[in-house]
C-alpha positions as CSV (number, residue, x, y, z in Angstrom):
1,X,68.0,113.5,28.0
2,X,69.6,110.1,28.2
3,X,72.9,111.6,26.5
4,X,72.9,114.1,29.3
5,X,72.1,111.2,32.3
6,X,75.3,109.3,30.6
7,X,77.5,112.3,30.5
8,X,77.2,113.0,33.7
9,X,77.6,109.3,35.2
10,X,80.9,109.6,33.2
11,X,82.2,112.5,34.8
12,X,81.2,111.4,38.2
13,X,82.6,108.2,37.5
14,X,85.8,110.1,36.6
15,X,86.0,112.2,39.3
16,X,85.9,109.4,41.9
17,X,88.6,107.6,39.5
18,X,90.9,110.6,40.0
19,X,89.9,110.9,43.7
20,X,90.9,107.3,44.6
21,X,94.4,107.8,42.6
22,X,94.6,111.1,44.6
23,X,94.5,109.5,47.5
24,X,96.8,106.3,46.7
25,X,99.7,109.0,45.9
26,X,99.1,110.9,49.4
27,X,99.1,107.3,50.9
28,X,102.5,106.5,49.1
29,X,104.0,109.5,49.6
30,X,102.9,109.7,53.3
31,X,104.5,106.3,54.1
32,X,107.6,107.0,52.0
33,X,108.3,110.0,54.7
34,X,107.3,108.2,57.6
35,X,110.3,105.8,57.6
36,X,112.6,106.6,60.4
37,X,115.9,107.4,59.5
38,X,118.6,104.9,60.2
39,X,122.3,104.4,59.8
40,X,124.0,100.7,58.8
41,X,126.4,100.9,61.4
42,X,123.7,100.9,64.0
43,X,120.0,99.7,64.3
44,X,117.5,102.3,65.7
45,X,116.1,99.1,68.1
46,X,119.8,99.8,69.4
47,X,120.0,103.1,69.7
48,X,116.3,103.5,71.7
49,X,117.7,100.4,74.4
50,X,120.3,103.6,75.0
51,X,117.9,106.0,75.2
52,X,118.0,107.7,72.1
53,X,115.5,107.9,69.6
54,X,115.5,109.0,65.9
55,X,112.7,110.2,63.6
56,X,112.0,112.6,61.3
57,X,113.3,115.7,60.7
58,X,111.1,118.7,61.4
59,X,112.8,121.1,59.1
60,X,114.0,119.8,55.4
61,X,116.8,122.3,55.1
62,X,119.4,123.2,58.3
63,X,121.6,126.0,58.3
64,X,124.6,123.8,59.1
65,X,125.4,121.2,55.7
66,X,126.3,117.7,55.9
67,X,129.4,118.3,55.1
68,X,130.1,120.7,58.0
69,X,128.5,118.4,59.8
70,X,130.9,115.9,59.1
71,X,134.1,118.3,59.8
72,X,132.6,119.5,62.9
73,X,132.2,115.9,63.9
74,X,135.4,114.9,62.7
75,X,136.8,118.0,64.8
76,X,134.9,117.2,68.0
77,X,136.2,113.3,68.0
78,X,138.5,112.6,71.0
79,X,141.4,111.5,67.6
80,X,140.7,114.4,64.8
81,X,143.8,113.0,63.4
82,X,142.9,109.5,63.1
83,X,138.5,110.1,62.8
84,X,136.9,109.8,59.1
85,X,133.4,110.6,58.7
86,X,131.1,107.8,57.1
87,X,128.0,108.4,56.9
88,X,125.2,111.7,57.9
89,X,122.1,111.5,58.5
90,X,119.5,114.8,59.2
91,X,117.0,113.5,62.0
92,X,114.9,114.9,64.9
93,X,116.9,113.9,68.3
94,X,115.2,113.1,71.1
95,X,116.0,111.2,74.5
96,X,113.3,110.7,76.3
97,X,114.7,110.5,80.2
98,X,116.5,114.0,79.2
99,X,114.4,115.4,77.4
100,X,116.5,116.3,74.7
101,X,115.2,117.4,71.6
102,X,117.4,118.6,68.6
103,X,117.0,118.9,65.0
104,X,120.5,116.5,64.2
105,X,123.0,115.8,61.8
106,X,124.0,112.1,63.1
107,X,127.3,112.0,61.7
108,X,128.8,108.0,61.7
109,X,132.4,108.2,62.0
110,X,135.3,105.6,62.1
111,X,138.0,106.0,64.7
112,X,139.7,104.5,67.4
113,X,138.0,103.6,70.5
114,X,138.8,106.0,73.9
115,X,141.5,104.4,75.2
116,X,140.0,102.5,78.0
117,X,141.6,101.5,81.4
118,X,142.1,98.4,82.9
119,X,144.2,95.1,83.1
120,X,147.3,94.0,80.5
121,X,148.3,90.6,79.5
122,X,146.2,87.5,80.5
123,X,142.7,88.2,81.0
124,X,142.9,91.6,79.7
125,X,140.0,93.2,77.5
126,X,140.0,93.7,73.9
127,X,137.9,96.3,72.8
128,X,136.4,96.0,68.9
129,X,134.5,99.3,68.0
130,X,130.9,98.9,66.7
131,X,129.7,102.4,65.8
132,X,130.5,106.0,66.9
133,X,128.4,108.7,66.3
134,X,128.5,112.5,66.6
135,X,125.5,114.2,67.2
136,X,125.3,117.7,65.8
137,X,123.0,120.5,65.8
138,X,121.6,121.8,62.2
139,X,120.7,125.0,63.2
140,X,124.1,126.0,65.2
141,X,126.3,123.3,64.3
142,X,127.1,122.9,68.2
143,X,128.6,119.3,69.2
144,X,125.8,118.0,71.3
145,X,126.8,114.6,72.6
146,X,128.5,111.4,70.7
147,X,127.4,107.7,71.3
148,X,129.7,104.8,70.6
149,X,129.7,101.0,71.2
150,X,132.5,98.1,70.9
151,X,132.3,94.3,71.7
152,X,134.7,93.2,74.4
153,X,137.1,90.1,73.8
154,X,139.2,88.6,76.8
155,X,143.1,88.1,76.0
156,X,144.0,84.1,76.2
157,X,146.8,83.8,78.3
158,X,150.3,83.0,77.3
């Protein structure tokens, strides 16, 4: 009987070994997909004091590809010529004040700045561009909206 008594206590032992190991790997795995999608051109802290926020995807595989993506993108830029994708990213879309939510490729391009208005010569401002993105739905592949950012410099006088 004391055999049996040991067996058992083994077994349950075991099972509650495997249960805790179970449970470390859903724990892992569950904070592996919870980290928000970012791109290094641009912090999601930044992005969300513009209104837009980032998470994860709902769906794992669009109908568009990243590398449509990127073309479309690249296409949709306001200098196709001149625009190079650099990084693309699949994440759930939302702006909060609109609410606007889209399943996105965020496609990170470099190109040149929209020519912006203003002054010339002494005083005038310098525009250095921080990030551009393209935001582009998964399912469709429609141009949704684009977001960029640049540091302004002031021209020293001559």
């Amino acid at each position: 009987m004391g055999f049996l008594k040991r067996r058992q206590g083994l077994f349950a032992a075991g099972a509650v070994g495997l249960g805790v190991i179970a449970l470390s790997v859903v724990l892992i795995l569950a904070a592996a997909s919870s980290q928000v999608p970012s791109l290094p051109e641009v912090s999601n802290s930044e992005l969300e004091a513009t209104g837009i926020v980032l998470s994860n995807p709902v769906q794992i595989k669009p109908a568009i590809t990243q590398g449509d993506a990127e073309r479309i993108a690249v296409a949709t830029s306001h200098s196709p010529s001149e625009a190079t994708a650099l990084h693309a990213m699949l994440a759930n879309v939302s702006t909060p004040k609109t609410r606007f939510v889209c399943t996105c490729w965020v496609v990170s391009l470099k190109a040149p700045l929209v020519p912006a208005l203003g002054m010339k010569g002494k005083g005038a401002q310098n525009l250095t561009p921080r990030y551009y993105l393209a935001f582009i739905n998964a399912d469709t592949g429609q141009f949704m909206f684009s977001q960029e950012a640049s540091t302004q410099t002031t021209v020293a006088g001559s």
